[in-house]
MITI-34870 format. One line per field, with one value per residue: x, y, z of N, C-alpha, C in turn; residue in one letter. Coordinates in nm, 2 decimals. Layout:
BEGIN
nx <- (X:...)
ny <- (Y:...)
nz <- (Z:...)
cax <- (X:...)
cay <- (Y:...)
caz <- (Z:...)
cx <- (X:...)
cy <- (Y:...)
cz <- (Z:...)
resn <- (A:...)
END
This chain:
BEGIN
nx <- (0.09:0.07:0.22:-0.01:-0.23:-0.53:-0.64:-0.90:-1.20:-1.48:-1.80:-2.13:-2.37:-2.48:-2.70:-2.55:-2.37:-2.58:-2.59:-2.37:-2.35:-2.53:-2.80:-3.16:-3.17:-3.36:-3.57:-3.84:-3.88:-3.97:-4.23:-4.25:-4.48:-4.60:-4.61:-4.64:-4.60:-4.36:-4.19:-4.12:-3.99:-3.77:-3.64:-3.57:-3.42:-3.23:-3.11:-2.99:-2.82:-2.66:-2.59:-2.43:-2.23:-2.14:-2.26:-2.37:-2.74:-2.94:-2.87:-2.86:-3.17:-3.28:-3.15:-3.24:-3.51:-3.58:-3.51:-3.69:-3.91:-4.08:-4.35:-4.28:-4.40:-4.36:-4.11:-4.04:-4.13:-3.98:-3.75:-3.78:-3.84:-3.64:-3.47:-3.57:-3.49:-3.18:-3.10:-3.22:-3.17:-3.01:-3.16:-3.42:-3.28:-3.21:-3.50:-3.57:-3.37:-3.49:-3.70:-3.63:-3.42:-3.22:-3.15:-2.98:-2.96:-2.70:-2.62:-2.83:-3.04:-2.92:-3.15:-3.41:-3.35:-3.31:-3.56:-3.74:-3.66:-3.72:-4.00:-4.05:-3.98:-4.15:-4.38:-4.32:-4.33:-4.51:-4.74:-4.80:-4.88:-5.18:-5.12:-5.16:-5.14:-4.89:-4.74:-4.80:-4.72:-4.45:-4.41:-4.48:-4.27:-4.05:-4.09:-4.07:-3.79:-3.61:-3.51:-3.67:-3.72:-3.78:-4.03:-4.19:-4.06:-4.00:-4.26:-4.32:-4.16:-4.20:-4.49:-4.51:-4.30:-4.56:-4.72)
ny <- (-0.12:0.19:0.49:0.75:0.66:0.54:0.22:0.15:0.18:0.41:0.42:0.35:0.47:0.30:0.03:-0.01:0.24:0.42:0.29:0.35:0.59:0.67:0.69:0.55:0.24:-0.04:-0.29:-0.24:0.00:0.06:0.21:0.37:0.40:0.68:0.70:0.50:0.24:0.34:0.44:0.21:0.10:0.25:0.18:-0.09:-0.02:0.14:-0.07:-0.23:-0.11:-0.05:-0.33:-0.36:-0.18:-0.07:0.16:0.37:0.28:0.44:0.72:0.66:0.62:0.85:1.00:0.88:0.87:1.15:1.20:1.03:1.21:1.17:1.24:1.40:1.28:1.02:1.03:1.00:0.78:0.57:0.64:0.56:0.32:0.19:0.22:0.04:-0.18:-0.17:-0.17:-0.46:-0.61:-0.88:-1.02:-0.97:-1.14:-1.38:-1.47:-1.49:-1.68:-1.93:-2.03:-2.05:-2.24:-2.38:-2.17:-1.99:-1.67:-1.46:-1.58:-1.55:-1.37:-1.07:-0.88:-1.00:-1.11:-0.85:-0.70:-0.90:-0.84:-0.61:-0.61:-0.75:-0.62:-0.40:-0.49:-0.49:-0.26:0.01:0.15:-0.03:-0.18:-0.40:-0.74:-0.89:-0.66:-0.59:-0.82:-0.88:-0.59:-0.68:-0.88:-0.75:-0.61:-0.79:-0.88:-0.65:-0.57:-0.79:-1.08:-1.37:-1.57:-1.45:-1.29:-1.58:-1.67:-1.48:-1.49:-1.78:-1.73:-1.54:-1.60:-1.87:-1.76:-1.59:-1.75)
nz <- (0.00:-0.08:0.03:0.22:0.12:0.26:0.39:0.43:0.33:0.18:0.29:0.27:0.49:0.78:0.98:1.20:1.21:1.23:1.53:1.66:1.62:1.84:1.80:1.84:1.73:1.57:1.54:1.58:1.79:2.06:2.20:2.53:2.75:2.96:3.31:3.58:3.45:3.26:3.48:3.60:3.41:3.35:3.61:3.55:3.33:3.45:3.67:3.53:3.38:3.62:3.68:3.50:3.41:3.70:3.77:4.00:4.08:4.18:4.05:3.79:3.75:3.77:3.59:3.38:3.41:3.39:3.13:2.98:3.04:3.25:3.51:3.82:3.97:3.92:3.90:4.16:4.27:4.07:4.21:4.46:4.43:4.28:4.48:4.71:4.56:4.54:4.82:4.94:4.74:4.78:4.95:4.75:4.57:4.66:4.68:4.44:4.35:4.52:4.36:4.12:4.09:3.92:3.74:3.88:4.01:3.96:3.73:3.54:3.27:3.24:3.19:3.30:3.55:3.67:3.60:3.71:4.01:4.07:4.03:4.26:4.47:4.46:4.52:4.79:4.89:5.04:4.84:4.64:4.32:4.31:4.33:4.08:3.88:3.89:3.81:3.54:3.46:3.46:3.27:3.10:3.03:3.04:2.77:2.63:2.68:2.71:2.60:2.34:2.51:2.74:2.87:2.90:3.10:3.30:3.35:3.47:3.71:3.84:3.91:4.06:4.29:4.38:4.45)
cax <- (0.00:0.13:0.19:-0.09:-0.36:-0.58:-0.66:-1.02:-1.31:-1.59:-1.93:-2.29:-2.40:-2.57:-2.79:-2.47:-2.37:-2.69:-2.60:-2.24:-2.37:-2.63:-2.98:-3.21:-3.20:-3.41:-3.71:-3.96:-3.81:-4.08:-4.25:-4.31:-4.61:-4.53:-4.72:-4.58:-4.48:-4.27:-4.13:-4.06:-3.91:-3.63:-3.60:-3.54:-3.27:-3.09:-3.07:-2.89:-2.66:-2.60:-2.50:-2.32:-2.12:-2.12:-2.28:-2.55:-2.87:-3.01:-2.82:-2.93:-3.29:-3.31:-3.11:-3.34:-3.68:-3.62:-3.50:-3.82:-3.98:-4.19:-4.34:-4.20:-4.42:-4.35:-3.96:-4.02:-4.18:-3.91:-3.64:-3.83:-3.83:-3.48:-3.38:-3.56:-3.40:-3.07:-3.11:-3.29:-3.11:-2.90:-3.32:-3.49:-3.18:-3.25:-3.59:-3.58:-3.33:-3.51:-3.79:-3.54:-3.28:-3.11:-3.10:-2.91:-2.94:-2.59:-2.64:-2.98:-3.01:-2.94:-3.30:-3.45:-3.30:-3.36:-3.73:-3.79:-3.59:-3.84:-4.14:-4.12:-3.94:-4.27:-4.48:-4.28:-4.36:-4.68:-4.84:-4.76:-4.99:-5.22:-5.00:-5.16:-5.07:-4.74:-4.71:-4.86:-4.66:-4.32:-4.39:-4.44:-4.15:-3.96:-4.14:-4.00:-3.66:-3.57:-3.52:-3.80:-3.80:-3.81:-4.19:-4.21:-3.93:-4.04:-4.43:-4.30:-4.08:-4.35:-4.64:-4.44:-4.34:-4.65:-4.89)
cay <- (0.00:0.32:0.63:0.86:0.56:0.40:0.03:0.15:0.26:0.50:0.31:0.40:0.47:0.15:0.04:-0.02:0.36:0.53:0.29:0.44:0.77:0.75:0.68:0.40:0.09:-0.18:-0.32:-0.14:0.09:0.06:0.35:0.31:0.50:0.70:0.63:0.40:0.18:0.42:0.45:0.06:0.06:0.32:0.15:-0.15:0.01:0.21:-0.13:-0.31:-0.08:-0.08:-0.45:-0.38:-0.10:-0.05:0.32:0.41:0.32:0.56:0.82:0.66:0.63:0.95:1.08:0.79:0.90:1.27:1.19:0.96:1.31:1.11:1.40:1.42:1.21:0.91:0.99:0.98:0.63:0.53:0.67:0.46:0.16:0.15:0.24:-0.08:-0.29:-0.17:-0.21:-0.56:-0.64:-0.97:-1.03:-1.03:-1.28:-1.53:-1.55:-1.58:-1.82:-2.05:-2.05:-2.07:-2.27:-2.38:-2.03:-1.91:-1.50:-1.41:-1.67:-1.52:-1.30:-0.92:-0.82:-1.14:-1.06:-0.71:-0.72:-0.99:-0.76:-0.45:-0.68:-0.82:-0.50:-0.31:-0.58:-0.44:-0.08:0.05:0.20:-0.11:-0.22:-0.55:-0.83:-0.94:-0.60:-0.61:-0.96:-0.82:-0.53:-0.71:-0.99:-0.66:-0.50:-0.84:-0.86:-0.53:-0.57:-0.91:-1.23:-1.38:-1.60:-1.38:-1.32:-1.68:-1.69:-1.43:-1.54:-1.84:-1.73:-1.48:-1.71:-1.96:-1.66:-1.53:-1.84)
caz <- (0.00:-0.08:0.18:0.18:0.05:0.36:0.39:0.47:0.19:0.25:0.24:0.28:0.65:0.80:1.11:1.32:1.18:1.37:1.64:1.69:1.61:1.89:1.79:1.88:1.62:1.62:1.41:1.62:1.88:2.11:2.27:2.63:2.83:3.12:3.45:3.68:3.32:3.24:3.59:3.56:3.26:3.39:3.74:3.47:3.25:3.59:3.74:3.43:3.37:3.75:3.69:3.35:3.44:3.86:3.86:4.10:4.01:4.19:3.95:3.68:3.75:3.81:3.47:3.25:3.41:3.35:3.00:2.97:3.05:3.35:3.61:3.93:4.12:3.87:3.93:4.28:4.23:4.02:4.27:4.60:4.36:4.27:4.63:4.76:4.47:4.61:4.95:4.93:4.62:4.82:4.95:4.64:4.51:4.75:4.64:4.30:4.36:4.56:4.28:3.96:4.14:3.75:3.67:4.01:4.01:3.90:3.58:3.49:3.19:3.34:3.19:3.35:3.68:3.70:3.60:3.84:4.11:4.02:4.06:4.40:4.52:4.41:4.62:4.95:4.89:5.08:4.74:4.57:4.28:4.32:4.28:3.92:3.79:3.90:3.75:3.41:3.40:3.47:3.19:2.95:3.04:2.99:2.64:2.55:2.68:2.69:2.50:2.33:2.60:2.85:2.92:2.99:3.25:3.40:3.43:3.55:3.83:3.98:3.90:4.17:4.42:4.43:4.51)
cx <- (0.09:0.12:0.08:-0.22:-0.39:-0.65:-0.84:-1.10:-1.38:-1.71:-2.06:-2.32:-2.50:-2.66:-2.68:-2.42:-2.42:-2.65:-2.50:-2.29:-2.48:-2.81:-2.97:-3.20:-3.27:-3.54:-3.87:-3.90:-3.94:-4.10:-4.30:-4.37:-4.53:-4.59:-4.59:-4.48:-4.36:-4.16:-4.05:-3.95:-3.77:-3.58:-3.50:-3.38:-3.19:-3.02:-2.94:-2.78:-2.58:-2.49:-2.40:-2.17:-2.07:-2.16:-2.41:-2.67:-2.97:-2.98:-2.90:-3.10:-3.32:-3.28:-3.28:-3.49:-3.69:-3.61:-3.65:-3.94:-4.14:-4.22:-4.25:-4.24:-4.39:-4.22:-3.96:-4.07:-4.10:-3.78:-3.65:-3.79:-3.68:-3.39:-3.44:-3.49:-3.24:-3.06:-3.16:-3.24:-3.06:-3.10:-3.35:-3.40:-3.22:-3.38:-3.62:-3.54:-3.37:-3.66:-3.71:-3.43:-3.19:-3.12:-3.09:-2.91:-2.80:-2.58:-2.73:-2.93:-3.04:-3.10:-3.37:-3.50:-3.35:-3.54:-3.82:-3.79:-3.75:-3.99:-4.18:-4.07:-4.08:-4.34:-4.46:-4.33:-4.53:-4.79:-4.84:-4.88:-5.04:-5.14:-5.02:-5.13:-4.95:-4.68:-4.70:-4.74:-4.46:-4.32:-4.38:-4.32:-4.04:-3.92:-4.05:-3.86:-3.55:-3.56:-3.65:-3.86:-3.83:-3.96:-4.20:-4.15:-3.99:-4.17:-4.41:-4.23:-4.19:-4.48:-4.59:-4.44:-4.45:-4.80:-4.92)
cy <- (0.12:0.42:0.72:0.76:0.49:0.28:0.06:0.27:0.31:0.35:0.42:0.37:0.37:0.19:0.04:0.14:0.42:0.44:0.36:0.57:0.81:0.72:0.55:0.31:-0.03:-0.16:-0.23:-0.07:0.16:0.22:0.33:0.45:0.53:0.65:0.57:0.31:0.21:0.43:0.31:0.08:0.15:0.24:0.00:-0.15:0.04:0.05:-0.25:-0.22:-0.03:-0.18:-0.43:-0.30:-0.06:0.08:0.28:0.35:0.41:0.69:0.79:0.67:0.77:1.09:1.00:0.82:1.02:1.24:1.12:1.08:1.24:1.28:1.36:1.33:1.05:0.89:0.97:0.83:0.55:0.51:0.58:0.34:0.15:0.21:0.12:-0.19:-0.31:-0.20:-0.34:-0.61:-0.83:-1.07:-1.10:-1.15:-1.41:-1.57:-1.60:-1.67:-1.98:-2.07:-2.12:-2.15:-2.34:-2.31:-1.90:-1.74:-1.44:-1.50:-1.64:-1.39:-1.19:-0.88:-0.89:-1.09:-0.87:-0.67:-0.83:-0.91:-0.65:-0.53:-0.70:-0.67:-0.40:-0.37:-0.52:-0.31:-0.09:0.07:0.06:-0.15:-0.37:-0.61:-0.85:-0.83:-0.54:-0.73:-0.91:-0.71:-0.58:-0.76:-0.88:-0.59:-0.66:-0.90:-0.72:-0.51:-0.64:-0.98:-1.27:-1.48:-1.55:-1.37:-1.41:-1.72:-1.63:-1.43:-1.64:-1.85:-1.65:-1.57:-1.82:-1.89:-1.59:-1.63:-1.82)
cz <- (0.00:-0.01:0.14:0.12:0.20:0.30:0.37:0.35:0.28:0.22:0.30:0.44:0.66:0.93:1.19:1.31:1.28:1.50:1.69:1.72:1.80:1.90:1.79:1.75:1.67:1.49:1.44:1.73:1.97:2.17:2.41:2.69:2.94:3.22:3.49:3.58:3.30:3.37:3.57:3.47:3.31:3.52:3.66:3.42:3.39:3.65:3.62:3.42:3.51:3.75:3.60:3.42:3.57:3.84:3.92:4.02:4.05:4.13:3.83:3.64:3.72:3.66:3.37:3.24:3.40:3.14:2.92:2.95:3.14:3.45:3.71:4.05:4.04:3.91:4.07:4.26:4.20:4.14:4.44:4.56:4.37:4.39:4.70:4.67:4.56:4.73:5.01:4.84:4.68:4.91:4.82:4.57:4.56:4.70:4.57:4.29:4.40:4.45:4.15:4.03:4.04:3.76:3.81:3.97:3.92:3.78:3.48:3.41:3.28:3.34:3.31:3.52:3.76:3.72:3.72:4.00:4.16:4.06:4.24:4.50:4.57:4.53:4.78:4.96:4.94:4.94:4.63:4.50:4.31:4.25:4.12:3.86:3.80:3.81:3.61:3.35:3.37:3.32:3.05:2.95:2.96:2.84:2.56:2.59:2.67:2.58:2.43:2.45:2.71:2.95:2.98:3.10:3.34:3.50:3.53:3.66:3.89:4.01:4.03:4.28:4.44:4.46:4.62)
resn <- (X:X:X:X:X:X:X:X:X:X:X:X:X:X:X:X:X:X:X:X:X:X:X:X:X:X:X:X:X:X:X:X:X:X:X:X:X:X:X:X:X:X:X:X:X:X:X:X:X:X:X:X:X:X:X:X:X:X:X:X:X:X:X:X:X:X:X:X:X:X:X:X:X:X:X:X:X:X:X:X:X:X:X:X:X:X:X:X:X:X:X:X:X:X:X:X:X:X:X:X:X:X:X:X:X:X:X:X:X:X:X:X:X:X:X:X:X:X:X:X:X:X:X:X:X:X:X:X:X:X:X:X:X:X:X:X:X:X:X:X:X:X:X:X:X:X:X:X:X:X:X:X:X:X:X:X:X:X:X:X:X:X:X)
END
C-alpha cells in the first residue's frame, strides 16, 4: 500500500452507523407510556446498567426517568423503587433463587433478573400495585426488553413466588 492511501473505503451509513452515532436501532423501537410503566421501565434500564457498568442506580434512574420526560411524582416512584431494589437487592436474590434454582441470580439473563428484582421490590412498597398488575406489568417489560423467552421466565418465576 502506498503512503498517503488508507486500507479502509468510504461506504454507505448502515444500522450499526446510527447505532455508533447514537440513535435508537431496532425493528420497532418501542415507545413506552409514562405512569408507573414508564417509571418501571427506567428502574429496569438504571438497574442493568447498575450490573453492566457499577454506577449508582439511583443516578441513573433519576437521569433515565427525567429523559423519559416522567413527572415528578412518577420519578419519585421510580427513585423509591430502585432504592428498595438496592437495599434488598442480596433479599430479592434469594428468592428468585429459591424458585429458579437452575437459573441461580448471578447466571440469569441481566433483563431477566432485574425485571424480576423490580417486581417483587414493588410488592414491598406501601403503594404497591395489586399483585396481578405487577405480574402483568413485569412480563411486558420483559417482552419489551428481553429475549424472546423472556416473558415466559419471568411469568413463571412470579407465577411460583407469588402463590
Amino acid at each position: 500500500m502506498s503512503p498517503g492511501k488508507s486500507k479502509f473505503t468510504t461506504h454507505e451509513p448502515d444500522r450499526l452507523d446510527a447505532l455508533v452515532e447514537g440513535e435508537p436501532v431496532g425493528e420497532n423501537d418501542p415507545s413506552i407510556r409514562g405512569g408507573r410503566t414508564g417509571s418501571r421501565a427506567a428502574v429496569v434500564q438504571a438497574l442493568y446498567e447498575s450490573d453492566a457498568s457499577g454506577h449508582p442506580a439511583v443516578a441513573s434512574v433519576t437521569r433515565l426517568a427525567t429523559e423519559r420526560g416522567l413527572s415528578e411524582e412518577e420519578i419519585d416512584f421510580a427513585t423509591r423503587l430502585v432504592t428498595v431494589c438496592e437495599e434488598q437487592r442480596n433479599e430479592l436474590d434469594s428468592r428468585i433463587a429459591r424458585v429458579a434454582s437452575q437459573f441461580p441470580p448471578e447466571q440469569m439473563a441481566l433483563v431477566d433478573r432485574n425485571v424480576l428484582r423490580v417486581a417483587l421490590a414493588e410488592l414491598e412498597m406501601s403503594d404497591a400495585a395489586p399483585e396481578k398488575v405487577v405480574a402483568n406489568e413485569a412480563v411486558e417489560l420483559a417482552r419489551l426488553f428481553g429475549s424472546d423467552s423472556s416473558p415466559k421466565f419471568v411469568n413463571g418465576v412470579l407465577g411460583a413466588l407469588l402463590r
